[in-house]
Backbone as JSON Lines, residues from 0, in Angstrom:
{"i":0,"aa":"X","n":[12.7,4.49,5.41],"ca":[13.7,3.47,5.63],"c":[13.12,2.07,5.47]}
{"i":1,"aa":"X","n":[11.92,1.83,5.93],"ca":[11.56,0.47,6.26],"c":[11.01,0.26,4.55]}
{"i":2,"aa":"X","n":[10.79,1.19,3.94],"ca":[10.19,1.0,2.28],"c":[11.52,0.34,1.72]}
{"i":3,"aa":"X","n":[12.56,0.94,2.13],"ca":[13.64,0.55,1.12],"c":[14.0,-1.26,1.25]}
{"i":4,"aa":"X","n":[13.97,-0.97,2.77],"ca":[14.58,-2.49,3.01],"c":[13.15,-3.4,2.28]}
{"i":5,"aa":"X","n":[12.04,-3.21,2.43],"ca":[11.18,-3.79,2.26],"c":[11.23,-3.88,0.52]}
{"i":6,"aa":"X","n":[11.52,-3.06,-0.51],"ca":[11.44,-3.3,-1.86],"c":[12.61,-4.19,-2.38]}
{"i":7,"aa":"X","n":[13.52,-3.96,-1.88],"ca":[15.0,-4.93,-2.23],"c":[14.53,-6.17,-1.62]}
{"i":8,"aa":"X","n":[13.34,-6.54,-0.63],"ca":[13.46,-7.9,-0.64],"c":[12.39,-8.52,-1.64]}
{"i":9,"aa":"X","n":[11.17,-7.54,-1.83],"ca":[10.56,-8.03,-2.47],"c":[10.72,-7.6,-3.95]}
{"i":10,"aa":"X","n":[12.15,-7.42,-4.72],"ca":[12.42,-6.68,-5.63],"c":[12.17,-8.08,-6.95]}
{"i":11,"aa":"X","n":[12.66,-9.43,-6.21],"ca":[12.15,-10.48,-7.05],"c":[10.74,-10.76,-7.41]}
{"i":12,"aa":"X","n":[10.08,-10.51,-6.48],"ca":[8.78,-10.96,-6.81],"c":[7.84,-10.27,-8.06]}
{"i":13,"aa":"X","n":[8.59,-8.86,-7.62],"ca":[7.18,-7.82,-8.26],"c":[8.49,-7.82,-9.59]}
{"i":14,"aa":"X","n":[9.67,-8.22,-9.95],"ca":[10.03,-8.64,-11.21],"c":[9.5,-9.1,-11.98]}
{"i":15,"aa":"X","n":[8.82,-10.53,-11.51],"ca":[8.04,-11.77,-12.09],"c":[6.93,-11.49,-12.59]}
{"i":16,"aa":"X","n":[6.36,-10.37,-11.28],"ca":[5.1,-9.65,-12.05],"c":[4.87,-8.91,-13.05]}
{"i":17,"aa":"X","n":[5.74,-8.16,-13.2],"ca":[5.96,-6.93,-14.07],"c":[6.1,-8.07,-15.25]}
{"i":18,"aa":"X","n":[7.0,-8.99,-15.57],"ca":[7.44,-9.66,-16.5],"c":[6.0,-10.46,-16.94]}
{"i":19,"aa":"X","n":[4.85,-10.61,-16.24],"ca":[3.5,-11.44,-16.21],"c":[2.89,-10.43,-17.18]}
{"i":20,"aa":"X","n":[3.07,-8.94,-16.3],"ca":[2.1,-7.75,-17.0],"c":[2.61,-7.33,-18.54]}
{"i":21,"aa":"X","n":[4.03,-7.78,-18.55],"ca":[4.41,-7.6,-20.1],"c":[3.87,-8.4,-20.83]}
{"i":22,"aa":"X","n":[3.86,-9.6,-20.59],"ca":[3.55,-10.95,-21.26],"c":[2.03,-10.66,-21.71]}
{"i":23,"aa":"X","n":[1.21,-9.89,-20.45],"ca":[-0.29,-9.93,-21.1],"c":[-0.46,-8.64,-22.09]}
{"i":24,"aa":"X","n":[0.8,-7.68,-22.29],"ca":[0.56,-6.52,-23.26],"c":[0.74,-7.69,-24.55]}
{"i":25,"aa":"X","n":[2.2,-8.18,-24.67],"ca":[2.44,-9.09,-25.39],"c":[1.43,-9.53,-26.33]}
{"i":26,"aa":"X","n":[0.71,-10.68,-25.62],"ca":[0.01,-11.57,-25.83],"c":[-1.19,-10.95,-26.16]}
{"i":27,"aa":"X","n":[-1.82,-9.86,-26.33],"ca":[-3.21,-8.54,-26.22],"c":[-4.13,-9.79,-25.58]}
{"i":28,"aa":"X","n":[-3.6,-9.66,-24.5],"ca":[-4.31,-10.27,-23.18],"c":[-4.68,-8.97,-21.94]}
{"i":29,"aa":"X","n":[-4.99,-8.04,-22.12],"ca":[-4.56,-7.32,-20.37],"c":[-5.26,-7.66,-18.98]}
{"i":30,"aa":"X","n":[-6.2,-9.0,-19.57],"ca":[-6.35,-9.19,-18.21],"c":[-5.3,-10.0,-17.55]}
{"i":31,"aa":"X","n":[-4.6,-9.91,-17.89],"ca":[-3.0,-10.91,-16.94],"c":[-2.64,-10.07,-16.67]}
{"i":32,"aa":"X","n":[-2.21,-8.62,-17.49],"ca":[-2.2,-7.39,-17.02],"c":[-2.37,-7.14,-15.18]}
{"i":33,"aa":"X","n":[-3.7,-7.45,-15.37],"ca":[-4.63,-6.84,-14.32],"c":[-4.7,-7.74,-12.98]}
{"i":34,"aa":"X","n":[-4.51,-8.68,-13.64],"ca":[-4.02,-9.96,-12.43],"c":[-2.82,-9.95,-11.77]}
{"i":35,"aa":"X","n":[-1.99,-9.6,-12.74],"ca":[-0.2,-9.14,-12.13],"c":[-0.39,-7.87,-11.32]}
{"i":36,"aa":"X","n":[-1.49,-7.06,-11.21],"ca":[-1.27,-6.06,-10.76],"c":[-1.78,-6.33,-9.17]}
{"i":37,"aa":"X","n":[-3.2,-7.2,-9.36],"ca":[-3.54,-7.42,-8.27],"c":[-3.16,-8.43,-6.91]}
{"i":38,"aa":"X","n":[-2.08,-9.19,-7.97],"ca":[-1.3,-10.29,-7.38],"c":[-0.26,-9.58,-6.63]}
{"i":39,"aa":"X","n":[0.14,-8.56,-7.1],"ca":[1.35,-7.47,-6.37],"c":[0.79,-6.99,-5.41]}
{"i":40,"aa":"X","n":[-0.4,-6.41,-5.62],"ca":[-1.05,-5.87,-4.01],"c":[-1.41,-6.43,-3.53]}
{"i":41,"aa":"X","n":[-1.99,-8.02,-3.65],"ca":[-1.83,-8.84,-2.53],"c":[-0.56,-9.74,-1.79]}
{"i":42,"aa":"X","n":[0.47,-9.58,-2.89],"ca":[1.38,-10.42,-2.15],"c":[3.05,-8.93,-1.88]}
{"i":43,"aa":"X","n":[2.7,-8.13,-2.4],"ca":[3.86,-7.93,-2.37],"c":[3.94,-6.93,-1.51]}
{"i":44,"aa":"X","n":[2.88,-6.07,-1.22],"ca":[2.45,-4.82,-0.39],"c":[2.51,-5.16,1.06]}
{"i":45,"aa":"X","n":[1.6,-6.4,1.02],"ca":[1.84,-6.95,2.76],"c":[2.8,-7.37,3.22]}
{"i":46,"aa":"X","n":[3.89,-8.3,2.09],"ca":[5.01,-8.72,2.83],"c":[6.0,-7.12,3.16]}
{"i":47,"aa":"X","n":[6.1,-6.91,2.4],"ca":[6.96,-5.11,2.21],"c":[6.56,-4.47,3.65]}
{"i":48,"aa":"X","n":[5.52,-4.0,4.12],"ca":[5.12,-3.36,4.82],"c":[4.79,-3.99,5.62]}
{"i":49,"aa":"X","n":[5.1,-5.11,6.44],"ca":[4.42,-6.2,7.6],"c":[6.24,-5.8,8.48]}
{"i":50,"aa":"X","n":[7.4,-4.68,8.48],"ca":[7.65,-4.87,9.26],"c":[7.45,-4.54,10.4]}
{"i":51,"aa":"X","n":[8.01,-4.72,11.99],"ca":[7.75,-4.31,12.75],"c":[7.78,-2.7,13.28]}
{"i":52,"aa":"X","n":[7.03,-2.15,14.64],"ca":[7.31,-0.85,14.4],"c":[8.67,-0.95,15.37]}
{"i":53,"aa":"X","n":[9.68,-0.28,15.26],"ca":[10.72,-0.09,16.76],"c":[10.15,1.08,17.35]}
{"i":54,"aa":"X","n":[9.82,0.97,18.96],"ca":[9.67,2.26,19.38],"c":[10.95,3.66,19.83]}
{"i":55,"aa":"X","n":[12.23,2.84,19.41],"ca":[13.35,3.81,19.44],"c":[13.75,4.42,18.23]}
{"i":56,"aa":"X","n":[12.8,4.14,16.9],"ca":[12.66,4.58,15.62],"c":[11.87,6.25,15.64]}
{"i":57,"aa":"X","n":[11.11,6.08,17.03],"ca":[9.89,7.27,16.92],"c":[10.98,8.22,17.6]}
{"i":58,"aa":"X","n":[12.01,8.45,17.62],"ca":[12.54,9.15,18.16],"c":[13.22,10.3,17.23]}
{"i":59,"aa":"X","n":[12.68,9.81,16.18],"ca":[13.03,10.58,14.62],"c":[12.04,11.84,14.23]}
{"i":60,"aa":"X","n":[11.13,11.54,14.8],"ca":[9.84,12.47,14.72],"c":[9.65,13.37,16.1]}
{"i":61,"aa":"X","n":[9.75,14.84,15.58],"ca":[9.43,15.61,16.59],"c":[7.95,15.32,17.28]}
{"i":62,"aa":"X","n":[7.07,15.06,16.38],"ca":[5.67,15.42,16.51],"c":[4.79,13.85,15.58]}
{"i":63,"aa":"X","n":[3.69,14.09,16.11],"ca":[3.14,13.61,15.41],"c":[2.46,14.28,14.07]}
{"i":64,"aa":"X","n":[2.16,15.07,13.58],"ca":[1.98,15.68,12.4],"c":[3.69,15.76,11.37]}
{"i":65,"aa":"X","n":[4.38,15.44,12.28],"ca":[5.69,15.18,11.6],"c":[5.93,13.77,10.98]}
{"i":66,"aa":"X","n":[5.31,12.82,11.75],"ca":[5.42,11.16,11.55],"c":[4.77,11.08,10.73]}
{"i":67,"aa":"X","n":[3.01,12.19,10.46],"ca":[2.03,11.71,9.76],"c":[2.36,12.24,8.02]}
{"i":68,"aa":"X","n":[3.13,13.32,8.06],"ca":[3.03,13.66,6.8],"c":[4.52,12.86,6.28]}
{"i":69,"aa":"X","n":[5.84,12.83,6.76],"ca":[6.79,11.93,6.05],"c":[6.15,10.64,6.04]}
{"i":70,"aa":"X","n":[5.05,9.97,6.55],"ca":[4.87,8.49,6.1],"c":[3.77,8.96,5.08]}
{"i":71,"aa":"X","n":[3.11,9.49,4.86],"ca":[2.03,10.13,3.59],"c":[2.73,10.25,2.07]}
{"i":72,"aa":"X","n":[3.97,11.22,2.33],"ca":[5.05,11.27,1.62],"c":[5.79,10.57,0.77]}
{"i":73,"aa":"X","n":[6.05,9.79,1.48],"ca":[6.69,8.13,1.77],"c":[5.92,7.49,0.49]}
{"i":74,"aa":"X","n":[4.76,7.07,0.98],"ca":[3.48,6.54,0.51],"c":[3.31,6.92,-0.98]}
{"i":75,"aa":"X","n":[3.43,8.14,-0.77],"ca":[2.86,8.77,-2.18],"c":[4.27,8.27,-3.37]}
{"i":76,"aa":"X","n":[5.13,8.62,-2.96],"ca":[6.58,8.37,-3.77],"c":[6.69,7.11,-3.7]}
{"i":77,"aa":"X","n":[6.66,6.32,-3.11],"ca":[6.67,4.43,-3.23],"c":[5.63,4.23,-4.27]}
{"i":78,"aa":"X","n":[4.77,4.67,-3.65],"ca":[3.07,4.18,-4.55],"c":[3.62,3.63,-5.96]}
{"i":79,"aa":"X","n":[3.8,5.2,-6.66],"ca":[3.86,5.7,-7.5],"c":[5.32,4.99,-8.27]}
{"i":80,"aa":"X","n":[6.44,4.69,-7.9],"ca":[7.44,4.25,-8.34],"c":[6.97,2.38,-8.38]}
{"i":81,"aa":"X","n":[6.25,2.41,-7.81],"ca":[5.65,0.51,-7.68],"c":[4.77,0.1,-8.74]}
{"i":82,"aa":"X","n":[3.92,1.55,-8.9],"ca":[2.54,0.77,-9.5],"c":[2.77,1.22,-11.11]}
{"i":83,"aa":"X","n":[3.84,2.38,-11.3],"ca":[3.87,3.29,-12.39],"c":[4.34,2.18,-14.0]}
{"i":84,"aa":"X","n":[4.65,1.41,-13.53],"ca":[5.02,-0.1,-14.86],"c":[3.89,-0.73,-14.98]}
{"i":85,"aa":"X","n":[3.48,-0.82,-14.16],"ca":[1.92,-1.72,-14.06],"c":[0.64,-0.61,-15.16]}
{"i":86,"aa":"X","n":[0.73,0.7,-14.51],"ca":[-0.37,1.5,-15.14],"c":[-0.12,1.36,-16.84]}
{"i":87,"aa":"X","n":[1.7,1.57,-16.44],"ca":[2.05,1.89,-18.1],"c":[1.08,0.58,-19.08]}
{"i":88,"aa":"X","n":[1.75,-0.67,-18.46],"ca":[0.97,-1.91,-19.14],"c":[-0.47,-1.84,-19.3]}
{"i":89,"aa":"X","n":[-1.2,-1.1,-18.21],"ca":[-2.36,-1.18,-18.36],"c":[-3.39,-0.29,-19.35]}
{"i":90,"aa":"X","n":[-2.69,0.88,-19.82],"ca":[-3.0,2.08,-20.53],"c":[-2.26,1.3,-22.12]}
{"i":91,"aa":"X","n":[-1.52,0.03,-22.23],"ca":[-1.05,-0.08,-23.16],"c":[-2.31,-1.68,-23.78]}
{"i":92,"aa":"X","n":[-2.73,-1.89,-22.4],"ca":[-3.55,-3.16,-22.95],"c":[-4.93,-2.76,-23.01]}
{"i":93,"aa":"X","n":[-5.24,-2.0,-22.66],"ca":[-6.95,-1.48,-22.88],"c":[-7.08,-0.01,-23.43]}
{"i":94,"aa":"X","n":[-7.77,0.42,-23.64],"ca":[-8.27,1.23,-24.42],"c":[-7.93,2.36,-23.1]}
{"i":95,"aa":"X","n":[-7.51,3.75,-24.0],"ca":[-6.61,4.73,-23.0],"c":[-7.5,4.69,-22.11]}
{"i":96,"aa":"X","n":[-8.61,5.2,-22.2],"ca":[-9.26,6.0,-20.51],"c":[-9.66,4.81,-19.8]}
{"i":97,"aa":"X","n":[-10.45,3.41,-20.6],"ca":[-10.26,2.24,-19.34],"c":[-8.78,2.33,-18.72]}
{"i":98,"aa":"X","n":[-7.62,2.23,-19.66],"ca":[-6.64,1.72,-18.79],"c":[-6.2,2.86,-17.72]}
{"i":99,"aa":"X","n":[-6.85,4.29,-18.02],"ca":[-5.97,5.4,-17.18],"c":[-6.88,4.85,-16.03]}
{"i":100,"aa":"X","n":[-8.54,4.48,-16.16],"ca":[-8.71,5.1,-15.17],"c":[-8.64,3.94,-13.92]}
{"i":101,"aa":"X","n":[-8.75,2.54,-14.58],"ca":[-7.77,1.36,-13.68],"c":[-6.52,1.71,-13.11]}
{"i":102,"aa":"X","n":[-5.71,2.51,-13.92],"ca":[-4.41,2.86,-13.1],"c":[-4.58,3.62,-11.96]}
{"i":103,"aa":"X","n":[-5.44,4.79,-11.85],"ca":[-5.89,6.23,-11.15],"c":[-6.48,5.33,-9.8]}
{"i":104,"aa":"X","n":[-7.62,4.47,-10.33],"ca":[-8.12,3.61,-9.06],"c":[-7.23,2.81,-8.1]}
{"i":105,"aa":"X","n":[-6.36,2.07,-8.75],"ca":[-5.02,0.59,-8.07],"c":[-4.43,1.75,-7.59]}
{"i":106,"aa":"X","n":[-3.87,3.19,-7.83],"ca":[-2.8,4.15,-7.52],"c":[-3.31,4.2,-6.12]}
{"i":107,"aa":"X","n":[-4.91,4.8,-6.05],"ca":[-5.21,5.35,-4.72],"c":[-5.73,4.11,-4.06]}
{"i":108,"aa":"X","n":[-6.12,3.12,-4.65],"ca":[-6.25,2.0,-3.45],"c":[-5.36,1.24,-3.05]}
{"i":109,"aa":"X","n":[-3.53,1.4,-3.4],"ca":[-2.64,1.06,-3.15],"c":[-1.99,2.26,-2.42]}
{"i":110,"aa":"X","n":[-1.97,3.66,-2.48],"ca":[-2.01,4.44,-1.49],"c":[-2.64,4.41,-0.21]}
{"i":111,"aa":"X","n":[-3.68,4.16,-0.24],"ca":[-4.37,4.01,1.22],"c":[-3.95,2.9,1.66]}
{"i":112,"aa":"X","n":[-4.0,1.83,1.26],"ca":[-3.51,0.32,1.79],"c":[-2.17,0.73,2.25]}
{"i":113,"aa":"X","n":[-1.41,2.01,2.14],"ca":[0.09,1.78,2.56],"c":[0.14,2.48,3.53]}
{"i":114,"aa":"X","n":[-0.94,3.67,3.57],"ca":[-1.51,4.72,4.52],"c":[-2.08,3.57,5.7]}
{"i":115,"aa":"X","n":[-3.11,3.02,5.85],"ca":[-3.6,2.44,6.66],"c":[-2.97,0.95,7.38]}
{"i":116,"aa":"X","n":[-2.16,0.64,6.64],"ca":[-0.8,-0.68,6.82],"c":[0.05,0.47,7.62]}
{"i":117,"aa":"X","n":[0.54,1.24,7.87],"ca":[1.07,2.0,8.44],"c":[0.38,2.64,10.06]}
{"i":118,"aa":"X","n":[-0.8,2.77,9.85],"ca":[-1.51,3.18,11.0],"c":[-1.64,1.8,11.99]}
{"i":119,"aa":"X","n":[-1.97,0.89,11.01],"ca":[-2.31,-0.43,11.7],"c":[-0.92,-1.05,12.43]}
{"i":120,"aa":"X","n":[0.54,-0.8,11.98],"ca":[1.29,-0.89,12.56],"c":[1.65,-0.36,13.53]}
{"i":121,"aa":"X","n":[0.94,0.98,14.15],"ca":[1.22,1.2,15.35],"c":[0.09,0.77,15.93]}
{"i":122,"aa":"X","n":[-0.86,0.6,15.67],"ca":[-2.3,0.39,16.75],"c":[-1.98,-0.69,17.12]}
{"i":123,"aa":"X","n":[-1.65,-1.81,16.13],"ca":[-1.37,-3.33,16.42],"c":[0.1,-4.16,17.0]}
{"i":124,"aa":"X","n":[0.64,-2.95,17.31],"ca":[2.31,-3.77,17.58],"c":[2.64,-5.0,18.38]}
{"i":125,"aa":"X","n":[1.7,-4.89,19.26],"ca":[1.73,-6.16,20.17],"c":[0.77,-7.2,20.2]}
{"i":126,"aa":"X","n":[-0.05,-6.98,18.61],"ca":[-0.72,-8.34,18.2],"c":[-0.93,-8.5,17.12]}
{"i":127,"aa":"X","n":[0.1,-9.34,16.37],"ca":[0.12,-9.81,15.41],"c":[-0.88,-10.34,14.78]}
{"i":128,"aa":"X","n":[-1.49,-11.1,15.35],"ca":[-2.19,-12.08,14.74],"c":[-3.8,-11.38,14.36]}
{"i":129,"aa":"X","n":[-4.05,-10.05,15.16],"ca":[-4.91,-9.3,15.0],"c":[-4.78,-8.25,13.85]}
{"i":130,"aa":"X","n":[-3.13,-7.97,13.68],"ca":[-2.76,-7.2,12.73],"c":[-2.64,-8.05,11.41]}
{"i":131,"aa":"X","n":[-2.35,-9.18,11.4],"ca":[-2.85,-10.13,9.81],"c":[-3.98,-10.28,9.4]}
{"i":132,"aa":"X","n":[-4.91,-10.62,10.55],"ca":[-6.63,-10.47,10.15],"c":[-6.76,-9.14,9.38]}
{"i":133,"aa":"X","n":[-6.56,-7.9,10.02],"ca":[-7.34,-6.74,9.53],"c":[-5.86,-6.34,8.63]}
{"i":134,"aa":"X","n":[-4.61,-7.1,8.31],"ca":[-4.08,-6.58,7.16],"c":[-5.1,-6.97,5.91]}
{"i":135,"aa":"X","n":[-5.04,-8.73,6.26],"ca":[-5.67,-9.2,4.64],"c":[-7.45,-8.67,4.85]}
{"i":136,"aa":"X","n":[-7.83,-8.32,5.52],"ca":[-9.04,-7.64,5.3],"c":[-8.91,-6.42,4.57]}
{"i":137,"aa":"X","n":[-7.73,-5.68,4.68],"ca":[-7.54,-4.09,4.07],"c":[-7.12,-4.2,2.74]}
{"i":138,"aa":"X","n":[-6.24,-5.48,2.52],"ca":[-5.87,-5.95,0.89],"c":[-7.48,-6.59,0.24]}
{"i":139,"aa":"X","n":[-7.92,-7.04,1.14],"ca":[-9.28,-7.9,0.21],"c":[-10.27,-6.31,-0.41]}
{"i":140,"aa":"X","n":[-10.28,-5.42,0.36],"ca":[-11.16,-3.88,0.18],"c":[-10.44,-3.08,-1.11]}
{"i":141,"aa":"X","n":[-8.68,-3.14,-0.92],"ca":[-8.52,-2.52,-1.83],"c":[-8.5,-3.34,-2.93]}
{"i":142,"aa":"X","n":[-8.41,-4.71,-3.35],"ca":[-8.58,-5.28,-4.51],"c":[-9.99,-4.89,-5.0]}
{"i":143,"aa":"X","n":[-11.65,-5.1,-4.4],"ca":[-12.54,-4.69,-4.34],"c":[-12.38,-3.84,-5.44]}
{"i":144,"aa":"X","n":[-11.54,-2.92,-5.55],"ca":[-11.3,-1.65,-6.59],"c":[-11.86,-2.1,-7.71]}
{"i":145,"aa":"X","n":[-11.7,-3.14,-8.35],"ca":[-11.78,-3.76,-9.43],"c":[-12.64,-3.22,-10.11]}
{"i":146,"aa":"X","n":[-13.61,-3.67,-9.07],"ca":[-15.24,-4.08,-9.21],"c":[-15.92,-2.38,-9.04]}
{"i":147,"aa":"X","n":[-15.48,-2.34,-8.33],"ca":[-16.14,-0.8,-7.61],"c":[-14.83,0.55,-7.31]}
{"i":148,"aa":"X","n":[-15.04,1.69,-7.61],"ca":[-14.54,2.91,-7.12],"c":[-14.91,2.94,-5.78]}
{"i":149,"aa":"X","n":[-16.46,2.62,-5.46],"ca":[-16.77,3.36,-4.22],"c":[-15.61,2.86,-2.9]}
{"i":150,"aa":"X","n":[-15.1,2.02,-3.29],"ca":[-14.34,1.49,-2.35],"c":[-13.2,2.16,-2.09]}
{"i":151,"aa":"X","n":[-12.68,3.07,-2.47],"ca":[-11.95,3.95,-2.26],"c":[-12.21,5.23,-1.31]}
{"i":152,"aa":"X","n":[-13.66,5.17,-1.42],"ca":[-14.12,6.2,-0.46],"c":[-13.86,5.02,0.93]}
{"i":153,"aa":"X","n":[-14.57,3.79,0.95],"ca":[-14.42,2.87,2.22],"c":[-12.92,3.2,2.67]}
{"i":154,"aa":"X","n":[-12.22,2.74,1.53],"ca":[-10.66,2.53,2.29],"c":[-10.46,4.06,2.61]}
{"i":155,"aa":"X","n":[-10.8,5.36,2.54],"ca":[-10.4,6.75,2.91],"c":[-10.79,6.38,4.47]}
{"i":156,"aa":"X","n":[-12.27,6.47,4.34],"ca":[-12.81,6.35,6.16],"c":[-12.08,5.44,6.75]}
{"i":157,"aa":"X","n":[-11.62,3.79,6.5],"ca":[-11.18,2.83,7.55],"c":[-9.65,4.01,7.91]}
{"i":158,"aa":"X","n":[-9.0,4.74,6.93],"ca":[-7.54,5.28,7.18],"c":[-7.89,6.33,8.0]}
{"i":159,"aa":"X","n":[-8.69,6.91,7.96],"ca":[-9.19,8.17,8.83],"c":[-9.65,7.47,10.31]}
{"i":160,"aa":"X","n":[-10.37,6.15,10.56],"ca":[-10.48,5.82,11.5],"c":[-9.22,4.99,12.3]}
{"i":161,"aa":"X","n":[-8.87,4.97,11.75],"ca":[-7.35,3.95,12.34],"c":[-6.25,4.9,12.86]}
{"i":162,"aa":"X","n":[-6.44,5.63,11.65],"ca":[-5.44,7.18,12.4],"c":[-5.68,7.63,13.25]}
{"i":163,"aa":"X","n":[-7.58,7.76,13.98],"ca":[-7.82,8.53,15.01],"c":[-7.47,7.38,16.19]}
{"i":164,"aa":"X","n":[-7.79,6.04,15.79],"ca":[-7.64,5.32,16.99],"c":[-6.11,5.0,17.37]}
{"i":165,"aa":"X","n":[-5.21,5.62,15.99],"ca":[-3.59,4.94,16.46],"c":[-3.31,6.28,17.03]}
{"i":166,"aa":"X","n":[-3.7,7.06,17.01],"ca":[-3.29,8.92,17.66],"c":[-2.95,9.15,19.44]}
{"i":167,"aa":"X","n":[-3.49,8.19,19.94],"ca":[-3.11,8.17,21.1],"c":[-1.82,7.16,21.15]}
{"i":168,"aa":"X","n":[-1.26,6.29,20.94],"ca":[-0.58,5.22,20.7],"c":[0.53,6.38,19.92]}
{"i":169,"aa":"X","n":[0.44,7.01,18.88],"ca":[1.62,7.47,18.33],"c":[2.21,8.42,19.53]}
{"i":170,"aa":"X","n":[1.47,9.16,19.92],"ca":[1.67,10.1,20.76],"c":[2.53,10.09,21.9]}
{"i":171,"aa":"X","n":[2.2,8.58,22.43],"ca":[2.52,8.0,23.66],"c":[4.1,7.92,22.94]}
{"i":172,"aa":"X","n":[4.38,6.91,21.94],"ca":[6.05,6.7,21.39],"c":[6.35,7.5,20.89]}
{"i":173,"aa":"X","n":[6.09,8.79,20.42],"ca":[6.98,10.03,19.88],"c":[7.36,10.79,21.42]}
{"i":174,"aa":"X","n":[6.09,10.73,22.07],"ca":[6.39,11.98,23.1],"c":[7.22,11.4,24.44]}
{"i":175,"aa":"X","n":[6.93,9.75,24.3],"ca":[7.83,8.76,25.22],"c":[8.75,8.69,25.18]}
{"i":176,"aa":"X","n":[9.82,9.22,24.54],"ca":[11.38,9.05,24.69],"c":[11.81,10.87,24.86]}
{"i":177,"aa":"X","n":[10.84,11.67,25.11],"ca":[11.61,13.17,25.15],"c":[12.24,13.2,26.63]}
């Protein structure tokens, strides 16, 4: 639910982008390409996913292994419908396997960033200002991609650790309204 409302608002922005990433197939530029792509995961991922959690929302989830795999789900099918114009451009401006394997990398470091923006929303609900620090810290790791794969292994562990530390916290608002 909160994906949907969140893409219709940011449905202008990542327009402009997409229209940037054409311009650099266009132009046999793809690093504008690659800039539109990274400009989307920094601006468009955090605003999308910065909303709040409701704790009368957790009342939707039997369980927590229920919350964890429809937001995984979620994740995976957003990802993929967000980034899938971007890859196309990118497999169209560089040479196939650079561009597949830039796409394969932004896919899963824009997966985890939605995975761990999600965890961080429950650990952090009642501090914002702690949850913007370690958002744009989690966008600065997955841009990192660029440069490095290994960072994909980083962003796996920070999601594995955030999950274990939001696990008590989910628990408390799923099992708090039975």
């Amino acid at each position: 639910m909160e994906y949907e409302r969140g893409l219709r608002v940011m449905l202008p922005f990542w327009s402009v982008l997409l229209v940037g990433a054409v311009v650099g197939v266009v132009k046999d530029n793809p690093r504008i390409s690659l800039v539109a792509m990274l400009l989307t995961l920094f601006l468009v991922y955090p605003v999308m996913l910065s909303n709040l959690v409701n704790p009368l929302y957790m009342r939707n989830y039997s369980s927590v292994s229920r919350f964890v795999k429809t937001h995984i789900r979620h994740a995976v099918v957003n990802t993929l419908v967000v980034w899938l114009p971007f890859a196309l451009m990118l497999c169209l401006g560089y040479p196939l396997l650079i561009g597949l394997s830039l796409s394969v990398q932004f896919y899963l470091a824009t997966f985890l960033l939605v995975v761990q923006v999600c965890f961080l929303r429950i650990l952090c609900r009642n501090n914002m200002v702690m949850e913007g620090l370690l958002l744009l810290a989690l966008c600065l790791l997955a841009g990192l991609v660029v440069y490095s794969a290994w960072g994909i292994v980083v962003q796996f562990l920070i999601a594995c650790l955030l999950f274990q530390f939001s696990l008590s916290s989910l628990k408390t608002l799923i099992d708090g309204y039975r």
